[in-house]
C-alpha positions as CSV (number, residue, x, y, z in Angstrom):
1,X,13.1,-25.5,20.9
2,X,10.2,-27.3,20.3
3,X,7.8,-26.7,17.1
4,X,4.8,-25.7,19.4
5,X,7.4,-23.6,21.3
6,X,8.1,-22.3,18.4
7,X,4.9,-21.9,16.6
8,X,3.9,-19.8,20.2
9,X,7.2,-17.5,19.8
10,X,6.0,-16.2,16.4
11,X,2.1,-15.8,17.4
12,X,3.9,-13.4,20.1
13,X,5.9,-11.8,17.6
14,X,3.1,-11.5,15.3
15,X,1.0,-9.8,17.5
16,X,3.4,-7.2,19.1
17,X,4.3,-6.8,14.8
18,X,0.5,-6.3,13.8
19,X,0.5,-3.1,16.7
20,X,3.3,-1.2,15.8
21,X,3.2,1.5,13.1
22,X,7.4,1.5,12.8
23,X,8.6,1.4,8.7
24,X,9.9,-1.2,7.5
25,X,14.0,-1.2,8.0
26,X,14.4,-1.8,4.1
27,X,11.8,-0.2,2.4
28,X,13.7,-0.9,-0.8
29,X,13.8,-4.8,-0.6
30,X,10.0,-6.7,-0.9
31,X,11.6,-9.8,0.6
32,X,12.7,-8.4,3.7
33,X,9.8,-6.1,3.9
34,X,7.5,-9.6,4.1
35,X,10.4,-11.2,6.4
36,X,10.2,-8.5,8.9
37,X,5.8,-8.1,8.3
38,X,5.5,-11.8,8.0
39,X,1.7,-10.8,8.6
40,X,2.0,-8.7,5.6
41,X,2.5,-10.9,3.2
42,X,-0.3,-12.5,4.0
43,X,-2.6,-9.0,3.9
44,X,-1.2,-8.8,0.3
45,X,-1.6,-12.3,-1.0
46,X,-5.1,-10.8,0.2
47,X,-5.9,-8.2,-1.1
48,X,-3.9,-9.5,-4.5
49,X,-6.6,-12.4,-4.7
50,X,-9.8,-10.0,-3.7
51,X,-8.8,-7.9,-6.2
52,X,-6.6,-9.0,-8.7
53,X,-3.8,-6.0,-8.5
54,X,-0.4,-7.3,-8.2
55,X,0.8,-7.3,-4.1
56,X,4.3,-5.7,-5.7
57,X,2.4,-2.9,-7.6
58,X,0.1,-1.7,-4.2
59,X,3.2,-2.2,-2.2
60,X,5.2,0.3,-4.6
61,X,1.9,2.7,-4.7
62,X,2.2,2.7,-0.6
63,X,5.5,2.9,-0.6
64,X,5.7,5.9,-2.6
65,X,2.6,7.3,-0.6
66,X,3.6,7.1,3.0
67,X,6.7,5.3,3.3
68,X,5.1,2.5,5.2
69,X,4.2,4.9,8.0
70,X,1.2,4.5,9.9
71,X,0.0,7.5,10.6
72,X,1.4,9.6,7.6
73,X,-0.4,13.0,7.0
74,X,0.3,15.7,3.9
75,X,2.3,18.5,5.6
76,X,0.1,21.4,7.1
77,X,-0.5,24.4,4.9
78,X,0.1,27.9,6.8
79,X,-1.6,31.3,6.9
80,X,0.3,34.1,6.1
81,X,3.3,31.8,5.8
82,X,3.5,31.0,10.2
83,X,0.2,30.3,11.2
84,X,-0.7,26.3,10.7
85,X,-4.0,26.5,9.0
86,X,-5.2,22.8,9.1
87,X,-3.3,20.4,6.3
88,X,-3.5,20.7,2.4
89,X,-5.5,17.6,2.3
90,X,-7.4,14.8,4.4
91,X,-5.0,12.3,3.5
92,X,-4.3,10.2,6.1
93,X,-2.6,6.7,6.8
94,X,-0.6,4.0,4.7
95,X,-2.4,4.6,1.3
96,X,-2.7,8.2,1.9
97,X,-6.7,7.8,1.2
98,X,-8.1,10.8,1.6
99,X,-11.5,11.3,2.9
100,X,-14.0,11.1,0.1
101,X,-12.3,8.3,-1.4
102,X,-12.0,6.6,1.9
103,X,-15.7,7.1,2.3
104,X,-16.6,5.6,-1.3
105,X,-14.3,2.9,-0.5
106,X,-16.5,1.7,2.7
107,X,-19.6,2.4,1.4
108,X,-19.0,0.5,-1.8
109,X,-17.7,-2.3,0.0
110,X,-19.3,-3.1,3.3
111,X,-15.8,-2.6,4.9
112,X,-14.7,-0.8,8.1
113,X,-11.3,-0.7,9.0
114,X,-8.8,1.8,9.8
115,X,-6.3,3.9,7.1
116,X,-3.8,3.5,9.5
117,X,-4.2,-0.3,9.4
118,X,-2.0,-1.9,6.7
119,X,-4.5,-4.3,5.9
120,X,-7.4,-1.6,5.2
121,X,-5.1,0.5,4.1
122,X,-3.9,-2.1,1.2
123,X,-7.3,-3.6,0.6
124,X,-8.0,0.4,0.0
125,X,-5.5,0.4,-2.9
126,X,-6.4,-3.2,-4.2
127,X,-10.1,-1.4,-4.7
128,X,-9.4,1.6,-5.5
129,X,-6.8,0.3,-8.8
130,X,-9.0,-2.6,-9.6
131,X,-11.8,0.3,-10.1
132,X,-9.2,2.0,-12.3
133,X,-9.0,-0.9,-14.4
134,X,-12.7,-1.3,-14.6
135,X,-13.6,2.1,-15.9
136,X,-10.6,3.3,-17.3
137,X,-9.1,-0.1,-19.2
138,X,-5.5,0.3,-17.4
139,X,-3.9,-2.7,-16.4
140,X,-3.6,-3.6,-12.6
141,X,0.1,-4.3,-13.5
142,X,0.4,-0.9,-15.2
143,X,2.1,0.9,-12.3
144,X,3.0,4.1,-14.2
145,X,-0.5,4.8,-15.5
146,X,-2.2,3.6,-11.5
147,X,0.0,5.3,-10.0
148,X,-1.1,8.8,-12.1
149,X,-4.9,7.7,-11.9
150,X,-4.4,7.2,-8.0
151,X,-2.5,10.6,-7.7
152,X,-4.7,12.9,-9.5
153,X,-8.3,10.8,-9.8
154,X,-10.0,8.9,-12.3
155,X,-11.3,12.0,-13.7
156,X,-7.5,14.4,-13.4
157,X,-6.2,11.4,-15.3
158,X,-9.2,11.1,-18.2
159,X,-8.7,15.2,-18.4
160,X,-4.6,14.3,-18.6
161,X,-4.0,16.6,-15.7
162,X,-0.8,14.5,-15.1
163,X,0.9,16.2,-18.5
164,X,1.1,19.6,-17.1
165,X,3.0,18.1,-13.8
166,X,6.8,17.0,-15.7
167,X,7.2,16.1,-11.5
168,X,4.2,13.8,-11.0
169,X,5.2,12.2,-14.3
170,X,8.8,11.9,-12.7
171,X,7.3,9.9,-9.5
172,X,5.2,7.5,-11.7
173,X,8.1,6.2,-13.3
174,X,9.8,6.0,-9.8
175,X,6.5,4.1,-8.9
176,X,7.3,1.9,-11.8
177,X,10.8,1.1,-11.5
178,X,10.0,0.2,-7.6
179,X,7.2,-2.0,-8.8
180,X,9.5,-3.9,-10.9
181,X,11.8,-4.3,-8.3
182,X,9.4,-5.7,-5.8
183,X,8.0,-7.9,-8.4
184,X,11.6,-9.4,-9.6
185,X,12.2,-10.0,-5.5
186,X,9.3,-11.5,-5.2
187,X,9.7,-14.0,-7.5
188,X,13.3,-14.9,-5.7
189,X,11.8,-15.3,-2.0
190,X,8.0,-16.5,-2.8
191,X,8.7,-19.8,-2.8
192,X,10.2,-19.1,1.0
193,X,7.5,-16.7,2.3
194,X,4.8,-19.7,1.0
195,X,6.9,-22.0,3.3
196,X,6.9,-20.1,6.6
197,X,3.3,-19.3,5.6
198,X,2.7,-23.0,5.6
199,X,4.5,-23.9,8.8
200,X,3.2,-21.3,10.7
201,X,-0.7,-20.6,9.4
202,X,-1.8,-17.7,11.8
203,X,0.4,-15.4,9.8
């Protein structure tokens, strides 16, 4: 096969990859999340230079989040324990953004976009921790404390809201340890992911 042969292959592949909302196959392992998303790797490299938060700290955030689905949505709260009444919150999408914040987040920015777009959806979390940073002082590599500030708000986590939930404490350092993971992958496949970014461009 030819390299424009090729080249035209993946554009194909790209495109039928950048419309479906399926999970990754292994949500565990950053390099074969980027070699099955080729696309997004480049959303994070992204997002990761717009706003300085590590791609394998908002990949562990969504991760933990949605799971990589789509079109993820809290579970819907019932009346009188059988009638669905609605959902226990607006959080919708990748990043689980939930209304308000996805509101701020477009306003504040000048961005549109969709929460059940990765790209939005990881720009989203890029923001939102890199506003963390700004007016709390936590690291954008800090993905216990993010993690807690994203869960419960800037202003849960200045009030320590998090210390009277032992379970949301329990996911941070899940959060944490997935981050790491994701970061010590990335630094065995990066060099691989820049070269297929190289020879094909349009991802």
């Amino acid at each position: 096969m030819s390299r424009a042969s090729g080249a035209a292959l993946i554009l194909c592949l790209a495109m039928l990859t950048g419309c479906t909302s399926a999970p990754p196959k292994d949500q565990g392992d950053l390099c074969s999340i980027y070699r099955q998303y080729p696309r997004w790797y480049k959303d994070s490299l992204k997002m990761q230079s717009e706003w300085g938060t590590p791609m394998h700290v908002a990949m562990a955030i969504m991760k933990q989040e949605s799971s990589f689905i789509a079109d993820a949505r809290p579970p819907r709260a019932y009346f009188l324990w059988v009638i669905p009444w609605g959902r226990v919150s607006s959080s919708y999408g990748y990043a689980q953004a939930q209304d308000p914040a996805w509101s701020d987040y477009r306003k504040n920015t000048g961005k549109g976009g969709s929460r059940d777009n990765f790209a939005d959806a990881l720009m989203f979390i890029g923001w939102y921790t890199a506003a963390t940073h700004r007016q709390l002082g936590i690291s954008r590599a800090d993905a216990y404390n993010q993690y807690l500030a994203y869960h419960d708000g800037r202003g849960g986590y200045r009030r320590g809201t998090y210390r009277n939930k032992p379970w949301l404490m329990k996911v941070a350092r899940k959060v944490a340890q997935q981050s790491h993971t994701y970061g010590a992958q990335l630094n065995q496949c990066r060099r691989e992911l820049e070269r297929n970014r190289s020879w094909f461009p349009f991802f």
